[in-house]
C-alpha positions as CSV (number, residue, x, y, z in Angstrom):
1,X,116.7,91.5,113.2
2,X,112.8,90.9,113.8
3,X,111.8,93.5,110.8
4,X,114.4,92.0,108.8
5,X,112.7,88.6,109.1
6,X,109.2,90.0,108.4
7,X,110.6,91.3,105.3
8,X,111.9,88.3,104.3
9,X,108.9,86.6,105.0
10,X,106.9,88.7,102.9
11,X,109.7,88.6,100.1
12,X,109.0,84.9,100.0
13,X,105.1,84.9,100.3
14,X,104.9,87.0,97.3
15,X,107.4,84.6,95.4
16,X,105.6,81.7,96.5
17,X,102.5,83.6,95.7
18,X,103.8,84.5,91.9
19,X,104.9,80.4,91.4
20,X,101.5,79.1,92.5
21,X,99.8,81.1,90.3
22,X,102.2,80.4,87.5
23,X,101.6,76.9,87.8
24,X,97.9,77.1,87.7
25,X,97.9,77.4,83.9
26,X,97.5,81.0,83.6
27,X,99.6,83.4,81.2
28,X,99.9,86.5,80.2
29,X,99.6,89.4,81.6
30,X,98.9,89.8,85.2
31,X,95.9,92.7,85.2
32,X,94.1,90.8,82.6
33,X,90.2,90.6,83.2
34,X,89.3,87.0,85.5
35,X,88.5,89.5,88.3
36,X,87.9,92.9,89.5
37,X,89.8,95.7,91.1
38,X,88.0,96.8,94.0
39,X,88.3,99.3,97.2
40,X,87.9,97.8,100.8
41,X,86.5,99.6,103.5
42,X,86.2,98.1,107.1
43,X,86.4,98.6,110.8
44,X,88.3,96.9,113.2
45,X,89.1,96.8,117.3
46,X,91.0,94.6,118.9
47,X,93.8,94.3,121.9
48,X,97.6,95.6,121.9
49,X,99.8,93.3,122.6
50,X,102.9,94.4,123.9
51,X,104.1,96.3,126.6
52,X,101.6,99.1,125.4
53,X,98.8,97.2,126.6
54,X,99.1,98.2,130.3
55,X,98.6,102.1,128.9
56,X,96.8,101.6,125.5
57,X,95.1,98.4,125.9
58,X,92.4,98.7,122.9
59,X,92.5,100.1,119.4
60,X,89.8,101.1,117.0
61,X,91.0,101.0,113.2
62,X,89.0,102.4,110.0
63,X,91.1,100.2,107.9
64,X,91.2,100.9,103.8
65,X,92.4,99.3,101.2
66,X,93.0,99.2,97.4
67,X,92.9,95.9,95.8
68,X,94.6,95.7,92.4
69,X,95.3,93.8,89.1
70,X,92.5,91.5,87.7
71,X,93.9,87.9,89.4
72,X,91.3,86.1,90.8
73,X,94.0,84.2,92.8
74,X,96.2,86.6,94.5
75,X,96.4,90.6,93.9
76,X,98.4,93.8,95.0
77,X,97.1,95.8,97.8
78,X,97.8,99.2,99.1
79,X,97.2,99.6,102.7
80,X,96.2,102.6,104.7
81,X,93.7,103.6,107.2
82,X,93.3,105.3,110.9
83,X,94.7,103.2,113.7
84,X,92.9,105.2,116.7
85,X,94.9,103.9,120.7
86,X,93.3,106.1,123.9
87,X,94.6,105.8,127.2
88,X,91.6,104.6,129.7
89,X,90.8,107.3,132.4
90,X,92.2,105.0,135.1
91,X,95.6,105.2,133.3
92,X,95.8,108.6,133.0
93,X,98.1,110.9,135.8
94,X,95.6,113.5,137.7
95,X,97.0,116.3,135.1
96,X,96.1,115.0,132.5
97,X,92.2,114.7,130.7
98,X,92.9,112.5,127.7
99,X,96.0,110.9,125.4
100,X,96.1,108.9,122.8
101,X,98.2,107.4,119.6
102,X,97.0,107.6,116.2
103,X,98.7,105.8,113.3
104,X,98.3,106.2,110.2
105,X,100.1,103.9,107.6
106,X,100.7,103.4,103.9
107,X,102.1,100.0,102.9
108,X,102.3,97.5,99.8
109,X,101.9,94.0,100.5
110,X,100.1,90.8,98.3
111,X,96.9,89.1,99.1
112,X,96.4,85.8,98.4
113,X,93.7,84.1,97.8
114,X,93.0,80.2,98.7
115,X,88.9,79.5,97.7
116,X,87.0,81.4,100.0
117,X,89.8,82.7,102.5
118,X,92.7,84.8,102.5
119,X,96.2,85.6,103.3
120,X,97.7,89.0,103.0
121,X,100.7,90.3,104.3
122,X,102.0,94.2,103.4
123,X,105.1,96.5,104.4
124,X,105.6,100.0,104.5
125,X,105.5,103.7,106.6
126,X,103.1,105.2,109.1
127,X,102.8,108.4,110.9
128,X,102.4,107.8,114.5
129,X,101.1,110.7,116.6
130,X,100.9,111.0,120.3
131,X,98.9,113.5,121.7
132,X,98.1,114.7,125.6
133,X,95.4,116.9,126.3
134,X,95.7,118.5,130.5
135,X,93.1,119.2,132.7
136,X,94.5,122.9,133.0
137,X,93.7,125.1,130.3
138,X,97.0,126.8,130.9
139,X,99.1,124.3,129.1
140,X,98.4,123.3,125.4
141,X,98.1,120.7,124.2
142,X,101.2,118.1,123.3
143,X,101.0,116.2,120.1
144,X,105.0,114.0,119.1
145,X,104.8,112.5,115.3
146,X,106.8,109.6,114.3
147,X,107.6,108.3,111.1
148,X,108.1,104.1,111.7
149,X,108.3,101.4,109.6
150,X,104.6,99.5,109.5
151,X,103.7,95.9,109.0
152,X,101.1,93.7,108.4
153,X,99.8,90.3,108.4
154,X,95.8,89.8,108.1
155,X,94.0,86.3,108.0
156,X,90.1,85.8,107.2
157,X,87.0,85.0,105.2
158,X,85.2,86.3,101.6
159,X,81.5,86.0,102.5
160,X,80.2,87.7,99.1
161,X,81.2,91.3,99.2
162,X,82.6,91.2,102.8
163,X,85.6,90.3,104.6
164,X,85.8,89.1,108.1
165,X,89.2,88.4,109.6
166,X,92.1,88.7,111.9
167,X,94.7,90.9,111.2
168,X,98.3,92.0,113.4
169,X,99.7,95.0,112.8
170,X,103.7,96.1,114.0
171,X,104.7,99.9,114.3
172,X,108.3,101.1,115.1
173,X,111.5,99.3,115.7
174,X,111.8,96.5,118.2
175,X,111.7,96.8,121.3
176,X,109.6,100.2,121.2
177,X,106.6,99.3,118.8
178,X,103.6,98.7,119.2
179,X,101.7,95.5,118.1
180,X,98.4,94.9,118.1
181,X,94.9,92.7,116.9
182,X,92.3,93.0,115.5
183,X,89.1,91.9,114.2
184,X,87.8,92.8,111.7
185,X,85.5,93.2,108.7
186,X,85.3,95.0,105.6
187,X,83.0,95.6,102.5
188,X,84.2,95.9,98.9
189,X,83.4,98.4,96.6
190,X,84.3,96.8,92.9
191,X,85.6,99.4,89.6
């Protein structure tokens, strides 16, 4: 019910998004030149959220995304990056030396832009791993993949070429996902 909500929501924010910018007096196609297309590369950490946070309670994220059509007000963005979750030491059971999850996701989603800040929201796929490492060298190590839906909702700041903001993130179906903040900044790279 939850992800069908979020989808929803996003449906609307990119009508809403389309009518604003309709009404602002511009026509014609919408990848003609009154901006650039550019590629954002960032990093990211912040706290899950969920009921992860007892055994994952920080992530690390190289987020990257590709910005595109020519609208200063609003454009398409595709979403991907390296979502990195370790286990703390004191969480771990004596057997074990390290585990982690590592998502990676690849979703659509609009960005929005109001003056100097932003609203984006995206949908789509990741790959989540799992992956146990023992503290016997007898047993190999473990690794599950996932494929789970992946959403996004990301809030923040253009200072110049960089973007500083907040951003949650959902992967997997409701009640096992896991959801998580972060901060975050990025630097674009314009073509």
């Amino acid at each position: 019910m939850k992800t069908k909500l979020c989808m929803l929501a996003l449906l609307g924010f990119l009508t809403i998004g389309n009518q604003l910018n309709a009404q602002s007096g511009k026509t014609g196609n919408p990848l003609e030149k009154n901006g650039l297309n550019y590629i954002g590369l960032g990093l990211e950490v912040g706290p899950t959220l969920n009921q992860f946070s007892r055994s994952i309670p920080v992530h690390f994220g190289l987020p990257l995304k590709v910005y595109l059509g020519r609208q200063k007000t609003g454009r398409f963005i595709v979403r991907t990056g390296l979502h990195f979750f370790p286990a703390p030491k004191r969480n771990l059971v004596p057997e074990l030396r390290s585990a982690h999850y590592l998502i990676i996701p690849l979703a659509i989603g609009y960005r929005r832009n109001i003056r100097d800040w932003y609203l984006e929201g995206s949908i789509g796929a990741a790959s989540t791993q799992f992956r146990r490492f023992y503290t016997d060298d007898a047993f190999s190590p473990t690794k599950i993949n996932y494929r789970e839906i992946n959403y996004g909702l990301e809030v923040g700041r253009q200072i110049g070429d960089f973007d500083v903001g907040l951003a949650a993130y959902n992967t997997g179906p409701i009640p096992l996902n896991i959801l998580c903040l972060g901060i975050k900044t990025s630097y674009r790279i314009k073509w």
